[in-house]
ZAGU-233368 format. One record per residue (C-alpha): residue in one letter; residue number from 1; chain; y, x, z. Coordinates in steps of 0.1 Angstrom, whole numbers, plus 2048, in hexadecimal, padded with zeros to 3 digits. Each point is the difference from the previous one (the first is absolute). Example, Ala and Ser with C-alpha at 12.3 -4.5 7.8 and 13.67 -1.06 7.14 Angstrom:
+---------+-----+--------+-----+-----+-----+
: residuo : num : cadena :   Y :   X :   Z :
+---------+-----+--------+-----+-----+-----+
:       A :   1 :      A : 7D3 : 87B : 84E :
:       S :   2 :      A : 822 : 80E : 7F9 :
+---------+-----+--------+-----+-----+-----+
END
This chain:
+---------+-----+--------+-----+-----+-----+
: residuo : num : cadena :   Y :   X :   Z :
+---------+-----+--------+-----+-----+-----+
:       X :   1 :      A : 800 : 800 : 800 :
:       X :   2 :      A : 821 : 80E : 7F8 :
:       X :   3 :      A : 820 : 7F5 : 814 :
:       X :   4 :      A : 823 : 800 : 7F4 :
:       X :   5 :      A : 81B : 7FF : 815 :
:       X :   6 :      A : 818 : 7E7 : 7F4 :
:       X :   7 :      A : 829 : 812 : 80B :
:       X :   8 :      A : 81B : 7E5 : 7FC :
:       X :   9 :      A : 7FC : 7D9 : 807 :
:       X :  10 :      A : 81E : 7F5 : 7E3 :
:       X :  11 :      A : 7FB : 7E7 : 7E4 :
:       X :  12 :      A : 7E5 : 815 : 7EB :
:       X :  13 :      A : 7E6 : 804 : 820 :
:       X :  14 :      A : 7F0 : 7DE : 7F7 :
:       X :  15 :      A : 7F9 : 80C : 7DF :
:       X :  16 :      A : 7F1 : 823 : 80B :
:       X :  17 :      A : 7EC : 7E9 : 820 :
:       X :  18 :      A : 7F4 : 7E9 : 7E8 :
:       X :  19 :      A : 7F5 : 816 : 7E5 :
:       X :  20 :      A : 7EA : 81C : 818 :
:       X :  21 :      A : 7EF : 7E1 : 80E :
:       X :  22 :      A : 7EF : 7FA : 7DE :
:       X :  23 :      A : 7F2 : 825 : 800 :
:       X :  24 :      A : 7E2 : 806 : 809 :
:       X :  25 :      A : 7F8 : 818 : 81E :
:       X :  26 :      A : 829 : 806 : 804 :
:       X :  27 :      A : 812 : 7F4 : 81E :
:       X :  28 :      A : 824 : 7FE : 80F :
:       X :  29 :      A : 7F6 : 815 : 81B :
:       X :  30 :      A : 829 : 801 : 80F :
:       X :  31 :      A : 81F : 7F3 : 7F9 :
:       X :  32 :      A : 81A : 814 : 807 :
:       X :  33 :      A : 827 : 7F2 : 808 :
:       X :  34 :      A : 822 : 80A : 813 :
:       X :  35 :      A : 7F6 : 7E2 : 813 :
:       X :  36 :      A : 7E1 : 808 : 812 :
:       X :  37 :      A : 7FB : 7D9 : 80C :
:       X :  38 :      A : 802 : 7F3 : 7E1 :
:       X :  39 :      A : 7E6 : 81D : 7EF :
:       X :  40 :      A : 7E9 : 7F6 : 820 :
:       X :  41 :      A : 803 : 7D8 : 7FA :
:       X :  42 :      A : 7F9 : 806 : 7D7 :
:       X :  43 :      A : 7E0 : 816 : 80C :
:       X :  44 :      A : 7F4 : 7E5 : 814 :
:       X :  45 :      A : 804 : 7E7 : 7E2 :
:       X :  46 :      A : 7EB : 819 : 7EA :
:       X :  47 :      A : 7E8 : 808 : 81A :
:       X :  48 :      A : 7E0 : 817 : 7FA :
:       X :  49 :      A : 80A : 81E : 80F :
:       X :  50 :      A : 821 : 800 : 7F3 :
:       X :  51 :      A : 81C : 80A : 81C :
:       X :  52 :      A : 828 : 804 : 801 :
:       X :  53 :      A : 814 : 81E : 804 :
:       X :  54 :      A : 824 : 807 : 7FF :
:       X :  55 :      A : 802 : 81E : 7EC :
:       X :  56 :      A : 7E9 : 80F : 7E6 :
:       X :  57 :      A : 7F5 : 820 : 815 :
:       X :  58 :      A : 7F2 : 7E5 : 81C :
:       X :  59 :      A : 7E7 : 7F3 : 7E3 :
:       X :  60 :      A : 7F6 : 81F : 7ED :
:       X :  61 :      A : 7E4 : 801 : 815 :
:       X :  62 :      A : 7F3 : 7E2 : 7FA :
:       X :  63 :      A : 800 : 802 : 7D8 :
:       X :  64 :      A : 7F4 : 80D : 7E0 :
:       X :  65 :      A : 81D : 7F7 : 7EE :
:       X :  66 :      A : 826 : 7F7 : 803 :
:       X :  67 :      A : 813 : 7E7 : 7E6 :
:       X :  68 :      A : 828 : 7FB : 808 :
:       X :  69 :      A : 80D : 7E4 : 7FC :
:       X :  70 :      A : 823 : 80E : 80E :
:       X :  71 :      A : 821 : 806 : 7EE :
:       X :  72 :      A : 800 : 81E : 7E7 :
:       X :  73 :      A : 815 : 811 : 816 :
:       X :  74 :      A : 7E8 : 804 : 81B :
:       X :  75 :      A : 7E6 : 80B : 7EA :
:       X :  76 :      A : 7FC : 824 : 805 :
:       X :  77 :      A : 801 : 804 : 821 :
:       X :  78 :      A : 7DB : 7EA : 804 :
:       X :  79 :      A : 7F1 : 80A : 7DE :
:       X :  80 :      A : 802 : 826 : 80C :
:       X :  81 :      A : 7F6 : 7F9 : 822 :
:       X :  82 :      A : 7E4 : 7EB : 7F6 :
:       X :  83 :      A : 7F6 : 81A : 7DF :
:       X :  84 :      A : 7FD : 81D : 81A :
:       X :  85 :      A : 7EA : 7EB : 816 :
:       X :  86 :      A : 7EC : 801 : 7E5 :
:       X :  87 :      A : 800 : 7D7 : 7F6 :
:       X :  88 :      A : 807 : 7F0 : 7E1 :
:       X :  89 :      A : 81E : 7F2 : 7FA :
:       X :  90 :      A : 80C : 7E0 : 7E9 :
:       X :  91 :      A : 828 : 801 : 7FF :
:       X :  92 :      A : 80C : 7E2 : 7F2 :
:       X :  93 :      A : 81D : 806 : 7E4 :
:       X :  94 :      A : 81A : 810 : 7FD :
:       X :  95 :      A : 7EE : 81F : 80A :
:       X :  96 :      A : 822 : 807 : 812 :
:       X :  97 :      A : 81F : 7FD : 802 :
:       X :  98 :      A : 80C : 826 : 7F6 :
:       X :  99 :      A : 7F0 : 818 : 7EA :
:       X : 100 :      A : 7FD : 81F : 81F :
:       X : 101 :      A : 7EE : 7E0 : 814 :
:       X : 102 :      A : 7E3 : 7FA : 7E5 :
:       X : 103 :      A : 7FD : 827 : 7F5 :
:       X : 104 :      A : 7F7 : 804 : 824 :
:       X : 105 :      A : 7E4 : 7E5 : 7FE :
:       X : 106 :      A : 7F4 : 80B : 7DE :
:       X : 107 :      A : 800 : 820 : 80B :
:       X : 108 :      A : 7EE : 7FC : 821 :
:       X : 109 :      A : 7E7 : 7ED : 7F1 :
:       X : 110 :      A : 7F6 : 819 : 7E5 :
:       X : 111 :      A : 7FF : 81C : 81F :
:       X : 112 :      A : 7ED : 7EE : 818 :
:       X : 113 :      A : 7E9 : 7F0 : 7E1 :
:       X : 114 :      A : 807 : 7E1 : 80A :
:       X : 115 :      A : 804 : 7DD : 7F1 :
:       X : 116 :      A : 81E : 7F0 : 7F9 :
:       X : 117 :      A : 806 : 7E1 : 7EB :
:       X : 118 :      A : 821 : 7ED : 7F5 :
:       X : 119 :      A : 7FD : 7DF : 803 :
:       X : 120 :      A : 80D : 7F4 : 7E0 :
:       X : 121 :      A : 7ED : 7DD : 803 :
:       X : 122 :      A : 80B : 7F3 : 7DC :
:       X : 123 :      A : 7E8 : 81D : 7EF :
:       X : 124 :      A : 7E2 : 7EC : 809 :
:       X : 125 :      A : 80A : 7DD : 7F3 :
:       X : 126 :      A : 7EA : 7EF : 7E5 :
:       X : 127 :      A : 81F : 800 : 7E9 :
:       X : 128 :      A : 80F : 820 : 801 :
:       X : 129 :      A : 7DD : 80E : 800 :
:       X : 130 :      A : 7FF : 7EB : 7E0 :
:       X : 131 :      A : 81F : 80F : 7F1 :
:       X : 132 :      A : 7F3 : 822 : 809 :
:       X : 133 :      A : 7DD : 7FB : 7EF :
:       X : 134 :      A : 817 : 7F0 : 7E3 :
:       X : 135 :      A : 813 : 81F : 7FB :
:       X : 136 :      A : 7EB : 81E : 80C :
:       X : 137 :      A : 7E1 : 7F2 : 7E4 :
:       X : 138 :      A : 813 : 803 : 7E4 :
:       X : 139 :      A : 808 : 7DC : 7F8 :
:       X : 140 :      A : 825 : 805 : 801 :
:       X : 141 :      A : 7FE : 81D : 7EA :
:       X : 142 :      A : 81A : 81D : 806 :
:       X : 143 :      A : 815 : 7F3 : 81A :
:       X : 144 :      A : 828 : 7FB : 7F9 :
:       X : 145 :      A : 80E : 7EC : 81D :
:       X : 146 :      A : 7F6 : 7F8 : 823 :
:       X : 147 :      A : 816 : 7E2 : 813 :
:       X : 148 :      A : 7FE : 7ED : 81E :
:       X : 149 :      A : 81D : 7E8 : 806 :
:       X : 150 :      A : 7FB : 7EB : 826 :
:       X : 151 :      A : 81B : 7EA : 814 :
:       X : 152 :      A : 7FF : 7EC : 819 :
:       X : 153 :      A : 816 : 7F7 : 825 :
:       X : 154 :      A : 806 : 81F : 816 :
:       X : 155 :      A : 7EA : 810 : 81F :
:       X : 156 :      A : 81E : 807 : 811 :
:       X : 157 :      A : 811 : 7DD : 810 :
:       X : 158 :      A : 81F : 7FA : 80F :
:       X : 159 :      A : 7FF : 7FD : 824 :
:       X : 160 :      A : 7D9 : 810 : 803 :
:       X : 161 :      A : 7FC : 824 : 810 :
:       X : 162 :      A : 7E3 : 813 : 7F6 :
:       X : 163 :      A : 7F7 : 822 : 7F2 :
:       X : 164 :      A : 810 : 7FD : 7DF :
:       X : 165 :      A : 822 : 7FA : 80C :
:       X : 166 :      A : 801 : 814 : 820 :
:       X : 167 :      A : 817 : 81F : 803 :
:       X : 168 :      A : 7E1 : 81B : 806 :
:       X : 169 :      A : 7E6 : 7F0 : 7EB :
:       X : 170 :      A : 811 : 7F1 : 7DB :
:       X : 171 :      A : 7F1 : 811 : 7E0 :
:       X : 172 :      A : 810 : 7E6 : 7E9 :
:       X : 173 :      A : 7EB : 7EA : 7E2 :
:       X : 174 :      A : 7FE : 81F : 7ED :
:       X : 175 :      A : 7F0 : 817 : 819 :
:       X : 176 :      A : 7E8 : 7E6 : 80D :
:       X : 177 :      A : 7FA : 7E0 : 7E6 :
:       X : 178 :      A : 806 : 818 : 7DF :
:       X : 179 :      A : 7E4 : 810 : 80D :
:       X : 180 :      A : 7E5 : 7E1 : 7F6 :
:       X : 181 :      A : 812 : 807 : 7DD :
:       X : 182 :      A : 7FA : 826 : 7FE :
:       X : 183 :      A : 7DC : 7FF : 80A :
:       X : 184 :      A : 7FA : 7E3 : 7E8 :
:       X : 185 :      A : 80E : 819 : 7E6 :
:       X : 186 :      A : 7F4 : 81F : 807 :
:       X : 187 :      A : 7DA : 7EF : 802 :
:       X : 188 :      A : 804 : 7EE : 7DA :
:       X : 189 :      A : 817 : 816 : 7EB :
:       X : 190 :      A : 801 : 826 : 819 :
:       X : 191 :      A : 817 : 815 : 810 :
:       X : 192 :      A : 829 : 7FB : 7FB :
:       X : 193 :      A : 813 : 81C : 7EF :
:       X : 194 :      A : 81E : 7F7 : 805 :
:       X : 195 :      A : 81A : 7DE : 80D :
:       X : 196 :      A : 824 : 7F3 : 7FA :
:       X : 197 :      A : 807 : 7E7 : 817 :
:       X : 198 :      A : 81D : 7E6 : 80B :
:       X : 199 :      A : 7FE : 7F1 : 829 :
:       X : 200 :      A : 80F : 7E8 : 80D :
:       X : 201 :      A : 806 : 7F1 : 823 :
:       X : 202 :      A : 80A : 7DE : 803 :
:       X : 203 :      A : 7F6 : 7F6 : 829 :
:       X : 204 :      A : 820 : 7FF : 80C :
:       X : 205 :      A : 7EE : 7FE : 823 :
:       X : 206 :      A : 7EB : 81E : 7F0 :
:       X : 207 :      A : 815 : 819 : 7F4 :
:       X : 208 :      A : 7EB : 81D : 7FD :
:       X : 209 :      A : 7E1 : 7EB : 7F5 :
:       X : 210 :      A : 7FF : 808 : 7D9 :
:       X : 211 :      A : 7ED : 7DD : 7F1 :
:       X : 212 :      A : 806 : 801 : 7D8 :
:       X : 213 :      A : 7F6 : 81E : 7EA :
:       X : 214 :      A : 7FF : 800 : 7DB :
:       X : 215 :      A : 7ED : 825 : 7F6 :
:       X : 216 :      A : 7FA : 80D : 7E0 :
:       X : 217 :      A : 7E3 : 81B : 803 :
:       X : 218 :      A : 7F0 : 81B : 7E7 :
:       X : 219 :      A : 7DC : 7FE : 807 :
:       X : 220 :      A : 7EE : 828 : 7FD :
:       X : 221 :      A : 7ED : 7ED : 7E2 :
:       X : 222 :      A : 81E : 7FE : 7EC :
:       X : 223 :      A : 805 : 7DC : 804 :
:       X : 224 :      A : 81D : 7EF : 810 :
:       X : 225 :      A : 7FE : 7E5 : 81D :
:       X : 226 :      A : 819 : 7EA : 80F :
:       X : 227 :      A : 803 : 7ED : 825 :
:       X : 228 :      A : 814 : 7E3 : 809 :
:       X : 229 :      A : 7FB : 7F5 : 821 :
:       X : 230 :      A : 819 : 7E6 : 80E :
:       X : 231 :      A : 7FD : 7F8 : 827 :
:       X : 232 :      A : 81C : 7E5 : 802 :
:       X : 233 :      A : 7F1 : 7E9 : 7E4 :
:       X : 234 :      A : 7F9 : 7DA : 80C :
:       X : 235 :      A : 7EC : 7FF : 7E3 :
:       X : 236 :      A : 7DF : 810 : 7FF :
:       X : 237 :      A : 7EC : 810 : 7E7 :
:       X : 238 :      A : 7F4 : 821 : 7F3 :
:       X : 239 :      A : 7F3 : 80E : 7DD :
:       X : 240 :      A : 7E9 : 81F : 7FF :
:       X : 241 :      A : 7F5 : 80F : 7E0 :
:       X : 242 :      A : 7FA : 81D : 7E5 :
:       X : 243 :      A : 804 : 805 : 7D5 :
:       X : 244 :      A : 7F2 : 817 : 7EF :
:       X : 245 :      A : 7F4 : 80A : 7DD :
:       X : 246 :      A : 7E9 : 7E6 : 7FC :
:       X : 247 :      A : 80B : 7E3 : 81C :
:       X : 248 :      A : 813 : 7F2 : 81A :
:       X : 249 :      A : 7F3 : 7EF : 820 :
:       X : 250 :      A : 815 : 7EB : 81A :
:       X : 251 :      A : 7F9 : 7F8 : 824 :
:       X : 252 :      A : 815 : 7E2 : 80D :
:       X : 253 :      A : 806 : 7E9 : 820 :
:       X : 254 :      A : 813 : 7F3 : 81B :
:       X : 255 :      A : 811 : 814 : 81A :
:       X : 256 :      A : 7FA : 826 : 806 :
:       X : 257 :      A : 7DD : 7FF : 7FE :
:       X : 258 :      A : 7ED : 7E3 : 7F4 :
:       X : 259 :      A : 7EA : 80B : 7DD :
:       X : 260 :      A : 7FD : 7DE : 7EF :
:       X : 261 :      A : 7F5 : 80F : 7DC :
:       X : 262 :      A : 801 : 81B : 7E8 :
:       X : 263 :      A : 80C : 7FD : 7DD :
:       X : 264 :      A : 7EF : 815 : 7E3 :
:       X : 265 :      A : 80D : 807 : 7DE :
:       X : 266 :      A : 7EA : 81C : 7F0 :
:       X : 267 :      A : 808 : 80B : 7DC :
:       X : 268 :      A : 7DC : 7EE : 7F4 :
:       X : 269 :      A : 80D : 7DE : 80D :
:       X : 270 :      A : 80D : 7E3 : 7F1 :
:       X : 271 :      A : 80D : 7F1 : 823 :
:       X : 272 :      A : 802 : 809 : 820 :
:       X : 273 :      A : 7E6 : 7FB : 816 :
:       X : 274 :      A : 809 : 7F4 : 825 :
:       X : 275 :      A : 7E6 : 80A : 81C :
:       X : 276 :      A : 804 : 7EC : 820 :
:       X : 277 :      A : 7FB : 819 : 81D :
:       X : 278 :      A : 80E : 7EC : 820 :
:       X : 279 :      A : 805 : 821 : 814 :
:       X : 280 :      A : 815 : 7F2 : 81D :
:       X : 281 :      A : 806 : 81D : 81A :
:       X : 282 :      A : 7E8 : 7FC : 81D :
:       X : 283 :      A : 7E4 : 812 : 819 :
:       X : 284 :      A : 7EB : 80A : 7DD :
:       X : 285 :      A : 816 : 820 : 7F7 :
:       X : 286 :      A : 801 : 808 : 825 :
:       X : 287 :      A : 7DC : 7FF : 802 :
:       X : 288 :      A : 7F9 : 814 : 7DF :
:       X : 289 :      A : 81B : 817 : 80C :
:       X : 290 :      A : 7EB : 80C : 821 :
:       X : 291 :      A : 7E1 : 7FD : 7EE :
:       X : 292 :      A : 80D : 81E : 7EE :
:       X : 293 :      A : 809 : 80D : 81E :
:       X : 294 :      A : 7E1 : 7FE : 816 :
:       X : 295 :      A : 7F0 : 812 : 7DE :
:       X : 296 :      A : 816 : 81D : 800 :
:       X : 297 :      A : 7FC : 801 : 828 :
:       X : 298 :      A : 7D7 : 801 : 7FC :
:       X : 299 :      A : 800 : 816 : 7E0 :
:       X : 300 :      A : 821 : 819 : 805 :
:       X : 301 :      A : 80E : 7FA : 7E3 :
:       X : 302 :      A : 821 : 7F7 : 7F7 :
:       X : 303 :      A : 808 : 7E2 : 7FE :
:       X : 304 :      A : 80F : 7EA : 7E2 :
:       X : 305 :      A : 828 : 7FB : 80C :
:       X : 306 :      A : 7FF : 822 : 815 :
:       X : 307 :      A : 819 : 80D : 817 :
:       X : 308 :      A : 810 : 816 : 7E5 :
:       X : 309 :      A : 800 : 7E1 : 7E9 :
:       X : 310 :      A : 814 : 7EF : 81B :
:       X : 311 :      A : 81C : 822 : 7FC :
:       X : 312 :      A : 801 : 7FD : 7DC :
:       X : 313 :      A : 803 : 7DB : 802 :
:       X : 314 :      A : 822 : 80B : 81A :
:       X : 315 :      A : 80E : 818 : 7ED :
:       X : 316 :      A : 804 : 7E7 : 7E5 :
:       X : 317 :      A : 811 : 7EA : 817 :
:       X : 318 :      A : 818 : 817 : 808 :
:       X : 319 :      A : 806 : 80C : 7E1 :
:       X : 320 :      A : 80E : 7DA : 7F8 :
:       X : 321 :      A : 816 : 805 : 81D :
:       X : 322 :      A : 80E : 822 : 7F5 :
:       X : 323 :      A : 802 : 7F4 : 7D9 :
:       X : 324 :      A : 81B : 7E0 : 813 :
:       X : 325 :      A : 815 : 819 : 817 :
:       X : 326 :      A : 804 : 820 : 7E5 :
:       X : 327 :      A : 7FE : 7E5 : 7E0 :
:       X : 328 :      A : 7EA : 81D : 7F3 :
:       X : 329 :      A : 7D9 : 800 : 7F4 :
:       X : 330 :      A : 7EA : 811 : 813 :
:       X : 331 :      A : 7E1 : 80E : 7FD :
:       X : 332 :      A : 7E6 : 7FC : 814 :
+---------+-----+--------+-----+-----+-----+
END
């Protein structure tokens, strides 16, 4: 049996509770929070042998492995802790919040030979694994573009405190949403060459919270990609897709996240074809996400989405967020 230790009781902890209780011979072995009571009371709730700490050092003995569910800020302190202790660690994304914090994970993972995974849960959805598969067999052809356009109502409300909008913690929508983007990109089209991007803030109760970005990238390929991502949209939708030399393919839906279809236009075609995919975002990509975990963890290799995935992934983010305050491209 293999026990995580579960560090950070926010919104994304039912997710990661929910998802290790449908692996088999994996436990939540602790729960880790600032507030010792209510890490004790959620231990309870799970049961088994699972017990509440107030800090990660308190739990490292009672665990295999450590996923954080805390803000990217306080992510290197526990990933290095728990890497030297010699447990696996899940980080969800960003990686970090600066590039020194995640070349210190990366890099204390490759010298203690440890695992460390991003936890960029979009690359193991049914419909971006279907836009990968789409692209990476051929189908498309030489690829030419890459886009992903998304908007919908902001994280950050008016009148609400939490990480995102407090003084020590805030990474803005380009550090920490941009990074579902990145990781979407990098797995179906590769690495980002370079980025010219254009930021904007627009929370007046916010004002360092970036929440619009509009990014036009040169892929290492040789393609091109754009990103539009709009945080203060009432209206929700988002459009994913590729073209190459010999097609096009579209994902669409509602919201951020929802993958109602994909749209196909090879150059063979009369029409295009329409695949319904329903991938709504749920528990499944969580689960598939520590399945490749517990893998890596019981086979020592790296995993899919690794910890220096997660840096590459950052230094695109703040790439976007030099390209708005020099007006410049930069390479990445």
């Amino acid at each position: 049996m293999i026990g995580v230790a579960l560090v950070g009781t926010g919104g994304v902890f039912e997710l990661h509770e929910k998802a290790i209780s449908r692996i088999k011979d994996v436990e939540i072995s602790a729960v880790v929070s600032r507030e010792k009571a209510r890490a004790e009371s959620i231990a309870a709730r799970i049961g088994g042998n699972c017990r509440g700490f107030g800090s990660l050092t308190e739990a490292l003995p009672c665990c295999d492995a450590v996923t954080l569910c805390t803000p990217p800020a306080a992510h290197r302190s526990d990933t290095v802790e728990a890497l030297k202790a010699g447990k696996a660690v899940l980080v969800e994304k960003p990686i970090a919040q600066t590039m020194a914090d995640a070349i210190d994970m990366v890099e204390t993972a490759e010298k203690t030979g440890g695992i460390l995974m991003t936890g960029f849960n979009n690359c193991f959805r049914g419909g971006f694994k279907f836009l990968h598969d789409f692209i990476q067999d051929g189908s498309l052809g030489t690829m030419n573009s890459f886009f992903i356009h998304r908007q919908s109502g902001s994280m950050v409300k008016e009148g609400v405190s939490n990480w995102r909008n407090s003084n020590t913690a805030v990474c803005g929508h380009s550090i920490e949403s941009l990074s579902h983007d990145i990781s979407v990109l990098r797995y179906c089209a590769g690495d980002v060459k370079a980025v010219k991007a254009y930021t904007l803030n627009t929370l007046p109760y916010a004002p360092s919270y970036d929440n619009t970005a509009v990014v036009a990238m040169q892929l290492a390929s040789g393609a091109v990609a754009s990103l539009y991502s709009d945080w203060n949209s009432p209206l929700g939708y988002n459009w994913r897709g590729a073209s190459g030399s010999k097609g096009a393919i579209m994902l669409s839906g509602q919201g951020n996240w929802e993958i109602k279809e994909a749209r196909i236009r090879t150059t063979d075609m009369e029409h295009d074809e329409i695949r319904i995919l329903n991938d709504n975002l749920d528990v499944t990509c969580y689960v598939r996400e520590y399945e490749e975990f517990i893998s890596a963890i019981q086979s020592g290799k790296t995993p899919s989405q690794s910890g220096r995935d997660g840096l590459k992934t950052l230094a695109v983010s703040l790439a976007i967020l030099e390209s708005q305050a020099t007006g410049k491209e930069i390479a990445v």
